[in-house]
C-alpha positions as CSV (number, residue, x, y, z in Angstrom):
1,X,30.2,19.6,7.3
2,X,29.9,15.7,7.3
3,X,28.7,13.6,4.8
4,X,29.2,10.3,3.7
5,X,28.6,7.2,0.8
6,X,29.0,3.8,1.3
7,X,29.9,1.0,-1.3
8,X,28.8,-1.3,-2.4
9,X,25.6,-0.2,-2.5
10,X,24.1,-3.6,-1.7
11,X,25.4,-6.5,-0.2
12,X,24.4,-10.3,1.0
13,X,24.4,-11.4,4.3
14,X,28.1,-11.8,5.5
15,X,29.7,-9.6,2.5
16,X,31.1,-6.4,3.8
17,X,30.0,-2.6,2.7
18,X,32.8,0.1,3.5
19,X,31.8,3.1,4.5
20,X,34.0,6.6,3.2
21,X,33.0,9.4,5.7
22,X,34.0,13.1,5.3
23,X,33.9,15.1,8.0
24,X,35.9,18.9,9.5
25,X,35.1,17.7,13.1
26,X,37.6,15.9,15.2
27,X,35.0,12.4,15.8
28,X,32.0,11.0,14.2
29,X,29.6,8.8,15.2
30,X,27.5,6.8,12.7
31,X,24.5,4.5,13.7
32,X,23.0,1.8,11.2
33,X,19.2,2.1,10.8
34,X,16.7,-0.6,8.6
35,X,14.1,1.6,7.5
36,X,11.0,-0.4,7.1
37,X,7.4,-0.7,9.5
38,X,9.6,-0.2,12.3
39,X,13.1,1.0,12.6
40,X,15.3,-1.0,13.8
41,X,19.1,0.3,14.9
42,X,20.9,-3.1,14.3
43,X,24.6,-1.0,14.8
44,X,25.9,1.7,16.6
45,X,29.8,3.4,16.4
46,X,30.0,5.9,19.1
47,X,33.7,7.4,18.2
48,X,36.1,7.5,15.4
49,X,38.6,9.4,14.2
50,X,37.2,11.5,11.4
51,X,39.2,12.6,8.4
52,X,38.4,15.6,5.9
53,X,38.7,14.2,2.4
54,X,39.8,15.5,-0.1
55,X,36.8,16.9,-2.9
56,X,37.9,16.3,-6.4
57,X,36.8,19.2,-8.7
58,X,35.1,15.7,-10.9
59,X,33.4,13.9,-8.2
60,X,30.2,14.6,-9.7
61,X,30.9,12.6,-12.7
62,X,34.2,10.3,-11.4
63,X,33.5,9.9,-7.8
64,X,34.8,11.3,-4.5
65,X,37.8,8.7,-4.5
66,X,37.9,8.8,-0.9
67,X,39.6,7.3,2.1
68,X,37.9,4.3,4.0
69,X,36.5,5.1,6.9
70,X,35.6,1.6,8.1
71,X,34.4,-1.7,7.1
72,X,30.3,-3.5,7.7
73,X,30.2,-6.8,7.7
74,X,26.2,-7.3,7.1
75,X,25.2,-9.9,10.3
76,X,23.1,-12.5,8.5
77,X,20.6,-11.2,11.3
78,X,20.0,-8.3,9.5
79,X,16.8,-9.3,7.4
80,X,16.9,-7.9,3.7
81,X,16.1,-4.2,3.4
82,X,16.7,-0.5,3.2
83,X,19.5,0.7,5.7
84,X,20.4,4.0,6.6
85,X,23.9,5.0,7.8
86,X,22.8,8.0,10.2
87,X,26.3,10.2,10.7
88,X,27.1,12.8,13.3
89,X,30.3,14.2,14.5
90,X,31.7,15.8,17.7
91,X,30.7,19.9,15.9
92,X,27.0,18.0,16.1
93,X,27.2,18.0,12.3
94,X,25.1,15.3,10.6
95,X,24.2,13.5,7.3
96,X,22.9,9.9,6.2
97,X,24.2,7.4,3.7
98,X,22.8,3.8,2.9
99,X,23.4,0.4,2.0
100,X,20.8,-2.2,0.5
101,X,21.2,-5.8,2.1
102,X,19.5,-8.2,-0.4
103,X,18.0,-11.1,-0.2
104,X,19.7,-14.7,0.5
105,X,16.6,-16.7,-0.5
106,X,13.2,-15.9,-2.0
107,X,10.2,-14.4,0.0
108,X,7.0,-12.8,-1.3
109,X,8.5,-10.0,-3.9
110,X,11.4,-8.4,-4.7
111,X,11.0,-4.4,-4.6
112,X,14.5,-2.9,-6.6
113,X,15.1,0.5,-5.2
114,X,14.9,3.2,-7.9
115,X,19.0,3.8,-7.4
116,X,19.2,4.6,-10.7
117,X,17.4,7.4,-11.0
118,X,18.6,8.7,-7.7
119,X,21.8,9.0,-9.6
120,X,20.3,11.3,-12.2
121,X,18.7,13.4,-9.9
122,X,22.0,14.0,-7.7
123,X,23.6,17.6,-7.1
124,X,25.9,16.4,-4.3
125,X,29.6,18.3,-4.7
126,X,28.3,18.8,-8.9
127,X,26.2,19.1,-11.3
128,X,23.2,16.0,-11.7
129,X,21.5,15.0,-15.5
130,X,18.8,18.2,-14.7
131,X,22.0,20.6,-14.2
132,X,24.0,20.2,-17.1
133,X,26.0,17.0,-16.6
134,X,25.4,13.7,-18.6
135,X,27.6,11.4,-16.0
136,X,26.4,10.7,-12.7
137,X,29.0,9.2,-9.8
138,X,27.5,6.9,-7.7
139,X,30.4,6.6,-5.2
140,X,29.7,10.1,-3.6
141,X,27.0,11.2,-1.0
142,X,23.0,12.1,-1.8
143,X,21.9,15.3,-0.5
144,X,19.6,15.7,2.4
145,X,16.3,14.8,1.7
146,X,16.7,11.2,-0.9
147,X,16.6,9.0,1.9
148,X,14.7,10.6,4.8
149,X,12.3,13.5,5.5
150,X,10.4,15.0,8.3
151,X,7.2,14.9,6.3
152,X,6.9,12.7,3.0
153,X,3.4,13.4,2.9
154,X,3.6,17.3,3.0
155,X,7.1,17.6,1.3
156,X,5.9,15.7,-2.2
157,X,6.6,17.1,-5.7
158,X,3.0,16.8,-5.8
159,X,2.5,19.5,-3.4
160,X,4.9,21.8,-4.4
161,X,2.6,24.8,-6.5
162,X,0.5,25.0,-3.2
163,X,3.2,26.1,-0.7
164,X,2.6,29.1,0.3
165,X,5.7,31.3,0.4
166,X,5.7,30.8,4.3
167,X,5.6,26.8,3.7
168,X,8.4,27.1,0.6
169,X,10.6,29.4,3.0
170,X,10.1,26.3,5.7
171,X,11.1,24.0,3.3
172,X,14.0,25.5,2.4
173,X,15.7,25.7,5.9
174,X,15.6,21.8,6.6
175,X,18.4,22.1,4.2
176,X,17.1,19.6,1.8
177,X,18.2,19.4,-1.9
178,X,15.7,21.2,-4.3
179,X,15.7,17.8,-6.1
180,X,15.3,15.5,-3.1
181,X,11.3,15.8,-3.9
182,X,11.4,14.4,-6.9
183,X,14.1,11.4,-6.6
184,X,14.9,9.4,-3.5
185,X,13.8,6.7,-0.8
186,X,12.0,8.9,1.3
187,X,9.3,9.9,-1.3
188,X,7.7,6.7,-2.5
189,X,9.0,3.7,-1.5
190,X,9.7,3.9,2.1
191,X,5.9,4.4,1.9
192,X,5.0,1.6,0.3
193,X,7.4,-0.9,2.5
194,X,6.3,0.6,5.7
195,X,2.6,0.0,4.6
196,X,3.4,-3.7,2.9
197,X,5.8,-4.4,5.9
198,X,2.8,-4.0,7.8
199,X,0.5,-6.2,6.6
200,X,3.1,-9.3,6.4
201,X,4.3,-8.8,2.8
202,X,8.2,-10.0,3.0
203,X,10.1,-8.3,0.7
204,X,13.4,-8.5,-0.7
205,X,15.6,-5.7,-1.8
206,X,18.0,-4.9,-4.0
207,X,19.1,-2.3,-6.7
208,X,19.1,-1.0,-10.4
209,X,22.6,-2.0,-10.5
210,X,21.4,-5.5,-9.1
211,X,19.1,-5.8,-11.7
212,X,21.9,-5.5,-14.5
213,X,24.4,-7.1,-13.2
214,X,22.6,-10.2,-12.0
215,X,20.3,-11.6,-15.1
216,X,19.1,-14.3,-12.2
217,X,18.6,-12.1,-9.7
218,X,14.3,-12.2,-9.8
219,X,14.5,-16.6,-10.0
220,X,12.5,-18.2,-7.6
221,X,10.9,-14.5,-6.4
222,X,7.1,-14.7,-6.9
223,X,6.9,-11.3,-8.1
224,X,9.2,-8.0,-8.9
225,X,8.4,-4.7,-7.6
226,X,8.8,-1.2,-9.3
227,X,7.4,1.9,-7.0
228,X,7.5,5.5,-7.1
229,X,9.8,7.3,-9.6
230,X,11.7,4.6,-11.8
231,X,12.8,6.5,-14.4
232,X,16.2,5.8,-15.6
233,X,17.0,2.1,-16.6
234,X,19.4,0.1,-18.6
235,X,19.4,-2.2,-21.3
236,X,20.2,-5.2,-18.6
237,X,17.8,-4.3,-16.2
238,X,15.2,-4.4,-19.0
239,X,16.7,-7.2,-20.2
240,X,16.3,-9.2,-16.8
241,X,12.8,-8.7,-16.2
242,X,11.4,-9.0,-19.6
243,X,12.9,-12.4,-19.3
244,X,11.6,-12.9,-15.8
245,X,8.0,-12.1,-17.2
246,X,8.2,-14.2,-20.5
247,X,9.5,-17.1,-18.3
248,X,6.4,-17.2,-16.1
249,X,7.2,-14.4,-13.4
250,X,5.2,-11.2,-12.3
251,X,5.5,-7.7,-12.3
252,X,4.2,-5.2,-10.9
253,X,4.9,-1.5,-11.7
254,X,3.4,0.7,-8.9
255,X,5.5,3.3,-10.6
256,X,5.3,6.4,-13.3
257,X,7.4,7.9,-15.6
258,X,9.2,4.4,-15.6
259,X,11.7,3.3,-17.8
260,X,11.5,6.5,-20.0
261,X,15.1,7.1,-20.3
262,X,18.0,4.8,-21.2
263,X,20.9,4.9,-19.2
264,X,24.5,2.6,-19.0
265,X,26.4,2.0,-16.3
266,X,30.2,2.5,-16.6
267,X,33.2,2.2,-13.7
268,X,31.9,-1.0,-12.4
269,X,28.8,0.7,-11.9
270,X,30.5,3.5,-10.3
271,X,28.8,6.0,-13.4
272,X,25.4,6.2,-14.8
273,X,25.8,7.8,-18.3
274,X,22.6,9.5,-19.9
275,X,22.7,11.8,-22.6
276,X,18.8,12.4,-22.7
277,X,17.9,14.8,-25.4
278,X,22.0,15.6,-25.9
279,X,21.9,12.4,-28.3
280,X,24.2,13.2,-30.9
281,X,27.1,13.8,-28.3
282,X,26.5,10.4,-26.9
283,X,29.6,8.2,-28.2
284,X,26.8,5.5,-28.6
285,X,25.2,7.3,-31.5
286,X,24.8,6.2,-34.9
287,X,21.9,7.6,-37.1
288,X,20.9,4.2,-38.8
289,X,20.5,2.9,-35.4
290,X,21.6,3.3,-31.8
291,X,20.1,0.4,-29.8
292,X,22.1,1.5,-26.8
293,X,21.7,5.1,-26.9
294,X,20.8,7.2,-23.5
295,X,17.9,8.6,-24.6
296,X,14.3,7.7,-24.7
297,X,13.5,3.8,-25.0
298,X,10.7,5.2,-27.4
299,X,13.1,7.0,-29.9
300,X,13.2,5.3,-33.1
301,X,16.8,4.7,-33.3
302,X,16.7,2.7,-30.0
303,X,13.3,0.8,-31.0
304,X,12.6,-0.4,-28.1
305,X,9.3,1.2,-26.2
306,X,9.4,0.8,-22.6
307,X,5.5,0.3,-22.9
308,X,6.7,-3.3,-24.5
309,X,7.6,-3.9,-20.4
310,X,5.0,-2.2,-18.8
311,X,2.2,-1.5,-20.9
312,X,2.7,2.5,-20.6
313,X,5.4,5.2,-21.9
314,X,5.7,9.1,-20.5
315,X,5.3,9.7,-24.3
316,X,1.6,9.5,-23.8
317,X,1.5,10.5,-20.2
318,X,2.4,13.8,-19.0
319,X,2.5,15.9,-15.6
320,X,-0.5,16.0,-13.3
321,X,-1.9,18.3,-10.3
322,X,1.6,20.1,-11.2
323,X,2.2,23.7,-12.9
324,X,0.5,23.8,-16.3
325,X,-1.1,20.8,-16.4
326,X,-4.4,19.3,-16.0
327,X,-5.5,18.6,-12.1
328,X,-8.1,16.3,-12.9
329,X,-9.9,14.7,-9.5
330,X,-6.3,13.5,-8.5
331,X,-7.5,9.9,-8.8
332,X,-8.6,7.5,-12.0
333,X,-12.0,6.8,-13.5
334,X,-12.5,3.1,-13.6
335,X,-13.5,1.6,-16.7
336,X,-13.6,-2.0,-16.1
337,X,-14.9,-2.5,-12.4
338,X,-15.3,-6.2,-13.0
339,X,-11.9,-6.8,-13.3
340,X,-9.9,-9.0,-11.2
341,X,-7.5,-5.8,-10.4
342,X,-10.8,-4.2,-8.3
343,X,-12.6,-7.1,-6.7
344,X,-14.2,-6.2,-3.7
345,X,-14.8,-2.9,-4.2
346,X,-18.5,-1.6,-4.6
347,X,-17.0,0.8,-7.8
348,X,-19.1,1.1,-10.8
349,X,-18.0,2.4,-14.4
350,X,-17.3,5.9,-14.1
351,X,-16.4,5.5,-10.4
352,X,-13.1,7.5,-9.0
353,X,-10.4,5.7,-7.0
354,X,-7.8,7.6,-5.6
355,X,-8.8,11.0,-6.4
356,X,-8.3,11.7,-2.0
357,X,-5.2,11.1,-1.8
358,X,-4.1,12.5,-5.3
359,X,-2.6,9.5,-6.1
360,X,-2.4,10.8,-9.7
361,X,0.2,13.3,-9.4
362,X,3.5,14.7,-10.7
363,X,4.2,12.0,-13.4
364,X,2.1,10.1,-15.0
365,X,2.4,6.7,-18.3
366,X,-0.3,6.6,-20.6
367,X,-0.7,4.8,-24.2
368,X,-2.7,5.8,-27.3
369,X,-6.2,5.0,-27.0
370,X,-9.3,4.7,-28.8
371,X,-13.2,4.5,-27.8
372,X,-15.4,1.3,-28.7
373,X,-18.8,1.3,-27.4
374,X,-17.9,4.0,-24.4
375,X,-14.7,2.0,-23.1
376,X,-11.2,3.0,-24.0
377,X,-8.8,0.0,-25.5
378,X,-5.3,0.3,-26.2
379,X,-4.9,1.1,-30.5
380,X,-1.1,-1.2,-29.8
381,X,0.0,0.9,-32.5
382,X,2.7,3.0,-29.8
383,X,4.3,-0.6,-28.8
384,X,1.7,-1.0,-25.9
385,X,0.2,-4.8,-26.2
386,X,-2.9,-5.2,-28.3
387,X,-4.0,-7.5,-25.0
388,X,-3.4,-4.6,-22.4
389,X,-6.7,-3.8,-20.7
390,X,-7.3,-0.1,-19.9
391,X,-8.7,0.0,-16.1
392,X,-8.5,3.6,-15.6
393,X,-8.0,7.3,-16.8
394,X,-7.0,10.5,-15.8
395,X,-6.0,13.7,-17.5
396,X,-2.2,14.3,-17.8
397,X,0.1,16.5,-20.0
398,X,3.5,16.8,-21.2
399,X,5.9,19.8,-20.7
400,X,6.8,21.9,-23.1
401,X,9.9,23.9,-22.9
402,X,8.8,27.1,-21.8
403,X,6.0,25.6,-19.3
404,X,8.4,23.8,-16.9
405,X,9.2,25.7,-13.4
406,X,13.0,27.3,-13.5
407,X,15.4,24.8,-15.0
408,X,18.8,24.2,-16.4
409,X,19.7,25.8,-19.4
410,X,19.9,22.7,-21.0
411,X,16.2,21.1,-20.8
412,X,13.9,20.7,-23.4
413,X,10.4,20.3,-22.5
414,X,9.5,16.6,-23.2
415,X,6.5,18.0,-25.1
416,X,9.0,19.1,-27.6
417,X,11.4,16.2,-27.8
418,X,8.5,14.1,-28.4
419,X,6.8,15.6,-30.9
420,X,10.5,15.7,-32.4
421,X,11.4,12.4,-32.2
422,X,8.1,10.8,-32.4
423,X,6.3,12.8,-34.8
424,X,9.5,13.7,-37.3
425,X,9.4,17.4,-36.3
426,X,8.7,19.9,-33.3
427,X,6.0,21.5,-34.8
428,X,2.9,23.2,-33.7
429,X,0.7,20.4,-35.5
430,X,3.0,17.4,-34.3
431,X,2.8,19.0,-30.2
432,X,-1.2,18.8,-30.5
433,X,-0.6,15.3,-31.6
434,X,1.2,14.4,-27.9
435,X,-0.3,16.9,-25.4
436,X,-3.4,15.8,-24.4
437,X,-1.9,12.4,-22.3
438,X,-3.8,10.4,-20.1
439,X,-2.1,8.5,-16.9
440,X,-3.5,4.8,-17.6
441,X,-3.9,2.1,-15.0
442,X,-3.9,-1.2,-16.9
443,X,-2.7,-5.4,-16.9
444,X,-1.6,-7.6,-19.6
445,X,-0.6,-10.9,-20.1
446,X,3.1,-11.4,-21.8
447,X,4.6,-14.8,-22.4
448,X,3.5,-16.8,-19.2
449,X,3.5,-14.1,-16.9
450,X,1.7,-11.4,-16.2
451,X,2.1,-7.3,-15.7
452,X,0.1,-4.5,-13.9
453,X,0.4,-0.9,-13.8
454,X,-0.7,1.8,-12.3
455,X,1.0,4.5,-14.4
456,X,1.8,7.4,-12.0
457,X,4.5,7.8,-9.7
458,X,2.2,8.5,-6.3
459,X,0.3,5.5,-6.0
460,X,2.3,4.6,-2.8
461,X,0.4,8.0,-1.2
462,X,-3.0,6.5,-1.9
463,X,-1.9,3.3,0.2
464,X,-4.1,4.9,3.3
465,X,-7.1,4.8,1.4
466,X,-8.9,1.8,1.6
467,X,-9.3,1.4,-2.1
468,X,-6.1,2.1,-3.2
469,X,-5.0,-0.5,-0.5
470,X,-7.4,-3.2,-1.8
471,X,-6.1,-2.9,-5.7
472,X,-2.3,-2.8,-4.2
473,X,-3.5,-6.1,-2.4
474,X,-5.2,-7.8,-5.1
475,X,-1.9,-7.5,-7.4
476,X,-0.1,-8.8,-4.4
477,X,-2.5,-11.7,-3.5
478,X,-2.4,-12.4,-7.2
479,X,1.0,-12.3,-8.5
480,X,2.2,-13.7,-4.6
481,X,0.0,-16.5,-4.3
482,X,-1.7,-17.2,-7.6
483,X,-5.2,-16.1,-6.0
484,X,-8.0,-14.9,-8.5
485,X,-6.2,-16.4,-11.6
């Protein structure tokens, strides 16, 4: 076996990274790879001494405590981005870590990688926030399958109900982590950089744990990027781009499921700490109020709704084209064609965009809605904006315990925990209250900024359809260059 972490996770041009390498061989081999439009292989190590480490019975939740293996010294050649550490050793053994190298000046957006929630989603040597544990390490490998995958398009969470047991047995023997479809760079946003990479976008990178340390970290940028599956975040990474926004910066949230769940970061952000549902064994709670609890932005003892940030919560949102829930036509009925959001495209009221590409899949934001004269407006009264404008629909639905696939022990459906904490009481009459979500595309204004969402975690999919590719482009043109305001 080999496998391998490197830390810190990001770095500037001429800091150094270390990487800690595990392997039984007697050599490894490691080769440094930007993943982007192209790849590029800006480092290569043909022979080293390889070491097997020792593996703590914590690492899970304290980190492998490792060894160094060797030092990186990031070449301020190396332009800002997502870079794979591919490993092999002399039994032909092989695994992949990564580093982020950020930015040292500002460029079109900056895209923070969902690092975060990779954490959460991590079985690596122990148990990950779906398995029982409430700590995540984040000095320790990610499975196989987080960072790259043989096909993204095939091998999404999306998918998953219409393997065939031929296709799931396939899947299986690449040796990928059953959570690597769900978490990771190789799902969501290696597909949108590739695609925005090749149109001349220049993005900057960087991490969740960049965004809470660094309350300056978005100045100067044009506009900050969310994609894919940004689920778990932390009162500082709130914190910096809700001031971003109110200052006069955009955002744009080509994300789903985002912001749902609290998290801190502990050990020098060596541990993300999350509770979730588990909230009375969090030593952050207090009954009157727990504005730092790990649990759901939305609950009432936190009081803060992450729809306040992007317009949208999971509490009205659900699961879409997955196991019991709704498929709808996999794409969003558009309600206000006129808006700025869809210019250039021929779509009228009641048009679908999307719906090839199912970009509205696995999970989806929403916010409670009402009808006036046939067009759905926000109500505000969940903590979305009274001046977010609904652009589109589709049907989505939460969980509730017993209609998730095979989980942990542990999990309560968030159908449940909703109508719990939301509604005062899991009842039969509180569930019907949450269950009929809707995934909600939608922009608002918020101090002298400006947000837009797309509310569903596999917009980046759609990017090969020519629609979805002309809204992604509008935000950009928009928030990037100020055209269309």
């Amino acid at each position: 076996m080999i496998a391998g972490y490197c830390w810190p996770q990001s770095a500037l041009p001429g800091e150094t990274v270390t990487l800690y390498c595990h392997s039984d061989a007697a050599r490894f081999g490691f080769e440094i790879v930007r993943r982007g439009e192209r790849e590029r292989i800006v480092f290569e190590s043909s022979s080293m001494a390889a070491t097997a480490q020792a593996m703590p019975d914590d690492l899970a939740s304290h980190g492998c405590r490792w060894a160094a293996s060797c030092e990186i010294t990031v070449d301020p050649a190396w332009p800002s981005g997502m870079y794979v550490v591919r490993l092999a050793d002399s039994d032909d053994h092989r695994a992949d870590a990564f580093f982020v190298v950020r930015a040292a000046e500002p460029a079109d957006a900056m895209l923070v990688l969902s690092t975060s929630t990779w954490a959460a989603y991590n079985d690596w040597g122990g148990p990950s926030f779906y398995t029982g544990s409430h700590i995540s390490a984040t000095r320790r490998p990610l499975p196989p399958g987080f960072l790259e995958k043989s096909d993204p398009e095939k091998q999404r969470v999306a998918r998953f109900k219409l393997w065939s047991p031929e296709e799931l047995a396939a899947y299986r023997a690449l040796g990928y982590s059953p959570w690597c479809i769900a978490a990771g760079y190789a799902n969501w946003e290696y597909l949108f950089v590739r695609w925005a990479e090749s149109r001349g976008w220049r993005l900057g990178f960087a991490t969740s744990q960049d965004l809470d340390r660094d309350r300056g970290l978005l100045d100067g940028w044009p506009a900050y990027l969310s994609v894919g599956h940004d689920e778990y975040w932390s009162e500082g990474m709130r914190d910096t781009v809700e001031g971003y926004v109110e200052a006069g910066g955009n955002a744009a949230f080509f994300s789903g499921n985002t912001a749902f769940w609290q998290v801190r970061f502990e050990d020098d952000y060596g541990r993300v700490v999350g509770y979730k549902n588990a909230i009375r064994d969090d030593p952050a709670y207090d009954g009157e109020g727990a504005p730092n609890l790990s649990t759901m932005w939305s609950d009432p003892l936190v009081g803060r709704p992450e729809n306040r940030m992007t317009g949208v919560s999971f509490t009205r949102g659900g699961y879409a084209n997955m196991p019991n829930a709704p498929d709808g036509s996999g794409g969003y009925t558009v309600w206000r064609p006129e808006h700025w959001a869809f210019e250039s495209l021929p779509h009228w009221y009641g048009d679908l965009l999307g719906a090839a590409s199912t970009v509205v899949g696995y999970e989806c934001d929403g916010c409670e809605l009402e009808l006036r004269d046939g067009l759905p407006h926000a109500t505000g009264n969940d903590g979305t904006p009274r001046n977010f404008e609904v652009l589109g629909t589709a049907p989505a639905r939460l969980w509730e315990t017993r209609d998730a696939p095979p989980m942990h022990e542990s999990y309560i459906g968030e159908l449940n925990w909703v109508a719990e904490r939301l509604g005062g009481a899991d009842t039969a009459e509180n569930r019907d209250r949450f269950s009929h979500g809707r995934a909600v595309m939608g922009a608002f204004r918020r101090g002298r900024g400006e947000v837009f969402t797309t509310g569903c975690t596999d917009w980046a999919y759609g990017l090969g359809d020519s629609d979805v590719a002309t809204v992604t482009t509008n935000v950009l043109e928009r928030f990037v260059h100020g055209r269309g305001r």
